[in-house]
Each structure stands twice: as C-alpha cells, then as structure tokens.
C-alpha positions in Angstrom: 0.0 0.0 0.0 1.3 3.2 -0.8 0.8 5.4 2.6 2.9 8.7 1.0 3.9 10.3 -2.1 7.8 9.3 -1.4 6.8 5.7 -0.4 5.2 5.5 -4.7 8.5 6.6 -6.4 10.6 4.2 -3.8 8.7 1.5 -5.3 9.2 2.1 -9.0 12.5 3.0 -8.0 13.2 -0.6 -6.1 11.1 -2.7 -8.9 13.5 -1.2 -11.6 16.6 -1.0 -10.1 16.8 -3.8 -7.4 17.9 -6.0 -10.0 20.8 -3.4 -11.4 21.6 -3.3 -7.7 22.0 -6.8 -7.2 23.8 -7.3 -10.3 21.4 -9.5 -12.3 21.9 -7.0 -15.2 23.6 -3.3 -15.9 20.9 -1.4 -16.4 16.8 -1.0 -15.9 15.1 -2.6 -18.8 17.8 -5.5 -18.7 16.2 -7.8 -16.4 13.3 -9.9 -17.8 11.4 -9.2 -14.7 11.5 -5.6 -14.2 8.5 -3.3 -16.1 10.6 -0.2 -17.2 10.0 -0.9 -21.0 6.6 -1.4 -20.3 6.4 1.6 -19.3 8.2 2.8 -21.9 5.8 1.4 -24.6 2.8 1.6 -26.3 2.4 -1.7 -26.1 -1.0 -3.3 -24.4 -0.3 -3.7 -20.9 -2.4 -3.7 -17.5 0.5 -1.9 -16.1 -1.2 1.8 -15.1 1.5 3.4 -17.5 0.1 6.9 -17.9 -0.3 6.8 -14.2 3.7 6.1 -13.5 4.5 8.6 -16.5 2.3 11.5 -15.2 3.8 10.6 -11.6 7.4 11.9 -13.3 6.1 14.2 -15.6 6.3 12.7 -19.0 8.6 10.2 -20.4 11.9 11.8 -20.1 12.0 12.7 -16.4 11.0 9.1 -16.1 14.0 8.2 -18.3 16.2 10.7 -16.1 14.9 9.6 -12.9 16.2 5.8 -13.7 19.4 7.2 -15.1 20.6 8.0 -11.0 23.1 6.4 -9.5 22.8 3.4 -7.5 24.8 3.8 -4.3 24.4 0.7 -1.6 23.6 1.9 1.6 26.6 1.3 4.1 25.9 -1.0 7.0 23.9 0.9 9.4 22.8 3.7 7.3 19.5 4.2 7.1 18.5 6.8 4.6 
C-alpha cells in the first residue's frame, strides 16, 4: 500500500533497479522481470503506464529519474 507520495517513487525506484543493484543486469530494462519498458511502450499492458509517467512528468523525467546512481547503503545507514 502506498501510505505517501515518497513511499510510490521508492517502489518504481526498487522494482527497476533492485535487479541493477543486485547485479542480475547493468541497467533498468535489462532484467526480464523488471516493467521499465513497459512503461516505456505503447504496447497493451495492464501496467497503469500513464499513471507512473504523469507521476514523473512525461517520459523523459521518467528516463532521467532511472538514469541516477545506484549507491548501496553502508551497513547501518539508514537513509
């Protein structure tokens, strides 16, 4: 359940990049299992893709916003 506005973009942010993190491929859009293409698309999906689009803006903030760094948290760091 998303409780916060934060909590929704930490979720698209761990679906996409948990794999890149965990070094099952380089990049979002790599792993099989991820949905950033989908996304991407104009494919039919039952993904709510407008919904995760508008949430960045348009496309291309959605683009930018998977293009960030992923830095692993340091043992006993929390945010």
């Amino acid at each position: 359940m998303v409780n916060h506005d934060a909590d929704f973009t930490s979720y698209i942010w761990y679906i996409h990049k948990n794999a890149v993190h965990h070094k099952l491929a380089r990049k979002p859009g790599e792993w099989r299992f991820d949905s950033y293409h989908s996304i991407l698309s104009e494919a039919p999906t039952m993904l709510l893709r407008e919904e995760v689009v508008a949430w960045f803006g348009n496309k291309n903030e959605y683009i930018k916003f998977h293009q960030q760094e992923i830095r692993p948290k340091k043992i006993g760091e929390f945010l």
